[in-house]
C-alpha positions in Angstrom: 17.5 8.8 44.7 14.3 6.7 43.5 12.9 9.4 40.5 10.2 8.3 38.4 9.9 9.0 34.4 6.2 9.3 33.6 5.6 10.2 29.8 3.9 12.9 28.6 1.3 13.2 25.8 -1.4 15.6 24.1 -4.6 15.4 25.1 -6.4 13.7 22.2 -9.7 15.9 23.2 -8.1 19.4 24.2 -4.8 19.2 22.8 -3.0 20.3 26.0 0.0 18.6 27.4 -0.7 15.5 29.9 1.2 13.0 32.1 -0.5 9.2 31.1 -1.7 7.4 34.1 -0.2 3.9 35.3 -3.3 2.2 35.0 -3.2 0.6 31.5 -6.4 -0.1 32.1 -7.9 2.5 31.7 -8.0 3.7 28.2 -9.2 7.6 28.6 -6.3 7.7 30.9 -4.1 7.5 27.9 -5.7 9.8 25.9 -7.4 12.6 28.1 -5.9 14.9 30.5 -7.4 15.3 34.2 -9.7 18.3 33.5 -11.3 16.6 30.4 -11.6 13.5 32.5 -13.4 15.3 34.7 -15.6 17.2 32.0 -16.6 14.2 30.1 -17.5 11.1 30.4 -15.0 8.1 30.3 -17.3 6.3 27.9 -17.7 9.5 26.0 -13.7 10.3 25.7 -12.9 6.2 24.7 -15.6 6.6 21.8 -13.1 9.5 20.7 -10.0 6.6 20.0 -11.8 3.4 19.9 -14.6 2.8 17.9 -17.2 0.3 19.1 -20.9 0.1 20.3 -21.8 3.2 22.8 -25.0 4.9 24.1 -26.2 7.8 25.4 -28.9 9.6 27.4 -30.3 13.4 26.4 -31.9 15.3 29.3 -34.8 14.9 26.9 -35.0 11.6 26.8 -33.8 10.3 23.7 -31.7 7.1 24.0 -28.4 7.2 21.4 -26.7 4.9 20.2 -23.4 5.4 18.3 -19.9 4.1 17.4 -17.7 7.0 17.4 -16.8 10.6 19.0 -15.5 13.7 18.6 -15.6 16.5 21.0 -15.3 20.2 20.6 -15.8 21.9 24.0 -19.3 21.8 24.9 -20.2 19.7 21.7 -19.8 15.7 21.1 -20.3 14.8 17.5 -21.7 11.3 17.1 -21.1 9.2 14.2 -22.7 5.6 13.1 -24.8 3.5 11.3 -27.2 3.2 13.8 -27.4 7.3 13.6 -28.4 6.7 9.4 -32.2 5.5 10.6 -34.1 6.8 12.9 -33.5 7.9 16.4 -36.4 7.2 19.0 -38.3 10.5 19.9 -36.6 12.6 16.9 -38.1 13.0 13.7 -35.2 12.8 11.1 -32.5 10.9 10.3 -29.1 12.1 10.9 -26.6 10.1 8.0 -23.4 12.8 8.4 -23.9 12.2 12.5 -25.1 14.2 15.1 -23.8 16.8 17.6 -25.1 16.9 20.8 -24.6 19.3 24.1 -22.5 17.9 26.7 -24.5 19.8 29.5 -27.2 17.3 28.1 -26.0 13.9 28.2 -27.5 12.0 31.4 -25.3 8.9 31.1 -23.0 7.4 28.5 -22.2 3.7 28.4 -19.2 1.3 26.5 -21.1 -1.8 24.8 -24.3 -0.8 25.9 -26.0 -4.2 25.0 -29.7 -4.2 24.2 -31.4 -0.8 24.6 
């Protein structure tokens, strides 16, 4: 009888049990479970565990970008230095981060580049 051990593991974003994917690969495999998968955004749930260079869209246009993640439910918070000045199309600057509604987010990209 061919049986299979897949590990288990608590979801980093929702804190419910999970089964990690095969795929080394893919990072938010290892620390999401299938419904936040779906939910978020990969580039979204990988800024939660490995801080780098990512960007977002708001439905209102403003371009983001940021280093790190945390998400509670229907709230990212983004943290950075590139959050300490100013972000294009808001007024102030926002040095302890900022949250922002996931509903809102058009796209979210790892290692953006240029914007």
């Amino acid at each position: 009888m061919d049986t299979e051990t897949r590990a288990t593991f608590a979801c980093y974003v929702c804190g419910e049990a999970a089964v990690r994917s095969e795929d080394p690969e893919q990072v938010e495999d290892f620390v999401a479970c299938a419904d936040c998968r779906r939910r978020y955004p990969a580039a979204l749930i990988k800024a939660t565990v490995d801080p780098l260079d990512y960007a977002l869209k708001l439905t209102t246009g403003e371009e983001i970008r940021f280093e790190s993640a945390t998400i509670h439910g229907d709230f990212a918070h983004l943290s950075s230095e590139h959050l300490k000045g100013h972000i294009k199309g808001l007024t102030l600057p926002f040095d302890r981060g900022l949250d922002v509604a996931i509903d809102q987010i058009v796209w979210c990209a790892d290692a953006p580049g240029c914007l």
